[in-house]
C-alpha angles and dihedrals in degrees: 000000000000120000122196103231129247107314083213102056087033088065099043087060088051093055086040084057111034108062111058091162126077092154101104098198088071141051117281112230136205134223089177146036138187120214127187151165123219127174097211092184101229092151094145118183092248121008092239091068089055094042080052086053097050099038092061116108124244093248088055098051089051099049091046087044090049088051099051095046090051085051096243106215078211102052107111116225085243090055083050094053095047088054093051086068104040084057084045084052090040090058089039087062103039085061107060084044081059100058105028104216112185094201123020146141118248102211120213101014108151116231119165104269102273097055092231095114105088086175090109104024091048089044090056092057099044107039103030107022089040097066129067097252094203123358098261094067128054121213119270132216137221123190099185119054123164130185114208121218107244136215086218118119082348098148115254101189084223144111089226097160092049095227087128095258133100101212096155091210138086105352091012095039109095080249133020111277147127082218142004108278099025111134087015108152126202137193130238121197139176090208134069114285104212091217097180084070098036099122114196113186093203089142112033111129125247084222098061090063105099112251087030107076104114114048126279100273132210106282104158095077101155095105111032084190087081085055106122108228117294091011132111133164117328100008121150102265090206128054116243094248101049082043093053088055093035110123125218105220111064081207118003151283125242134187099190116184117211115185114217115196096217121182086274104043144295111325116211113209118171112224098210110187143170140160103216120203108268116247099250146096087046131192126209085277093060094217110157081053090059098032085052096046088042092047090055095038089055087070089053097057097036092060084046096064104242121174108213101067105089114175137207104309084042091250102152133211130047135254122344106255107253092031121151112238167167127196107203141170152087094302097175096223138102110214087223110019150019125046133349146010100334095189097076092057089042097047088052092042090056104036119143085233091058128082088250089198087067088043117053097339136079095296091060102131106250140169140198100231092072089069091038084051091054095038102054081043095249102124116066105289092217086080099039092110093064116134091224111054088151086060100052118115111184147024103290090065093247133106116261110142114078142187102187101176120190124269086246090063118093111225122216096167158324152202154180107233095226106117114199125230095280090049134097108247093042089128095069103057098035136035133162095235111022091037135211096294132069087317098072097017128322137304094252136067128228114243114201133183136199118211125189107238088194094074 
């Protein structure tokens, strides 16, 4: 059984390698990155309060945080609440500082539906990133933050549940959410994003993936009394014309360039991320099942070099044969348990185009809290029996969050940040009285990867 090595020491190498320049007056260069996902569960119930949470100043998180912990008689439950969150941000934070990515997605971080307010995303950065969260850790920097428009809570106009009412959020929303906006992710880098070349897949159509051309149709027929009216077996779940406008991403896709100057000149690796509905709280039609195996299957397509997919400027055809990349992202799918159709995150785990080692060999980023979580019966006992207990990422005790770099990329290492008991870290991912979920942290892990630019 394979263990990542210390994330601390991990990343001291990284900054040890990375920078080969002191000299100010040129261009530092890189002969290694770090890339990671991470699903900071900043899923707030309107974007305004987490704009609130990461536009507060140092000296007035501390103060909030120093009167809850001294248990403040005046401290209203809504001011407890508030610095609740501002502990879960905190570790949020101290975490990234942990690992050091250079490039990564941040997972459910609310923006408002377009992706043009940089209020939270910028807050987050300056108020939270931008101060040594324990004195282990220094602050890091990113220069280059993007907020990516979502699918989530986006109207649809549409009943697209069936239950007779046209709600446009949540199960008639494009994508599930209370807002828009709502479950959004972004990506911060160190390096350049090319943005002339940045591609985001917001509206293809679910339609225009080939196999999917008519509507998701009925296909749990055991009990007719959960027809909606006027349906039987078989029928078409959605109407033609909310099917004709029906994206495929419940949030988006997004191809990202970052441009690395490397020794030998500038290095370009496409960041291609997603954050794919999970396979759960299903209806007759079964689509989250299918959305979540067709999200998964378009990047697929897409490093293959497939030419049907076109995305928002209405520029067709995947990734350049021979492109540098890494697929990354909440995927929502276990490649051997746990809901769903499992073919579409195998295929793409064990495509011919992946570093299959960082996939599903010996370089597949692990961890030793996720035994210590099963084994104190903290993760979801239903998945207690997986082969693969140094793999897991989140809660549930399955592996969700993914970095699938291209055959072409050279691993050093990899993790899963989820320290055990005897580790340094252990604080972010478990407390006494907030817990080892949302409360103290998130539910999820982050995964990162190093990759050699010199080869």
């Amino acid at each position: 059984m394979k263990f990542a090595r210390s994330v601390i020491a991990a990343s001291i190498a990284l900054a040890a390698l990375t920078g080969c320049n002191s000299d100010n007056s040129t261009t530092e260069t890189y002969t290694e990155a770090r890339f990671a996902t991470y699903n900071l569960s900043f899923d707030r119930d309107t974007y305004e309060d987490l704009v609130f949470e990461m536009s507060m100043t140092r000296d007035d998180q501390t103060a909030l945080i120093n009167r809850y912990k001294n248990n403040d008689e005046s401290l209203t439950e809504a001011k407890k609440a508030t610095a609740q969150k501002i502990i879960q941000i905190r570790n949020v934070a101290e975490t990234i500082q942990r690992t050091r990515p250079n490039v990564f997605l941040l997972a459910e971080f609310n923006n408002k539906g377009t992706g043009k307010d940089m209020r939270a995303l910028d807050g987050f950065h300056n108020n939270y990133l931008a101060y040594a969260q324990n004195s282990q850790v220094e602050p890091i920097s990113f220069e280059y933050r993007k907020n990516i428009a979502t699918n989530t809570g986006k109207a649809s106009g549409f009943d697209l549940n069936n239950d007779g009412e046209k709600t446009d959020i949540k199960d008639d929303a494009w994508g599930f959410g209370n807002y828009h906006g709502q479950y959004a992710f972004a990506v911060f880098s160190q390096f350049e994003i090319d943005e002339s070349n940045v591609r985001t897949f917001q509206n293809f159509k679910w339609k225009d993936m080939p196999g999917y051309e008519e509507s998701i149709r009925i296909v749990q027929c055991d009990d007719p009394s959960k027809f909606p009216e006027g349906m039987t077996c078989k029928s078409k779940w959605y109407e033609d014309e909310a099917w004709e406008q029906f994206p495929l991403s419940s949030k988006n896709h997004a191809d990202i360039p970052v441009i690395i100057p490397t020794p030998t000149g500038e290095e370009t690796i496409h960041f291609l991320v997603s954050h794919p509905t999970p396979p759960i709280w299903e209806n007759i039609a079964e689509h989250n099942i299918k959305r979540n195996h067709a999200e998964i299957e378009f990047w697929n397509d897409y490093v293959e070099s497939k030419n049907y997919m076109y995305d928002d400027n209405n520029v067709y055809g995947g990734l350049p044969a021979d492109s540098k990349f890494v697929v990354a992202g909440d995927l929502n799918a276990d490649p051997i348990q746990g809901d769903g159709d499992l073919t579409a995150i195998n295929d793409l785990l064990k495509n011919p185009l992946v570093n299959i080692s960082a996939t599903i060999g010996y370089q597949t980023p692990t961890s030793k809290g996720g035994q210590e979580c099963f084994d104190l019966g903290i993760c979801t006992g239903d998945n207690k029996d997986t082969p693969y207990i140094e793999h897991i990422t989140s809660k549930s005790g399955l592996r969700l969050d993914h970095v699938i770099p291209s055959q072409n990329l050279t691993v050093t290492d990899s993790g899963v940040f989820w320290p055990a008991s005897d580790e340094d870290g252990y604080h972010l991912v478990y407390d006494e009285e907030l817990g080892i979920s949302k409360g103290v942290s998130s539910d999820h892990r982050m995964v990162w990867m190093n990759f050699d630019l010199t080869k």
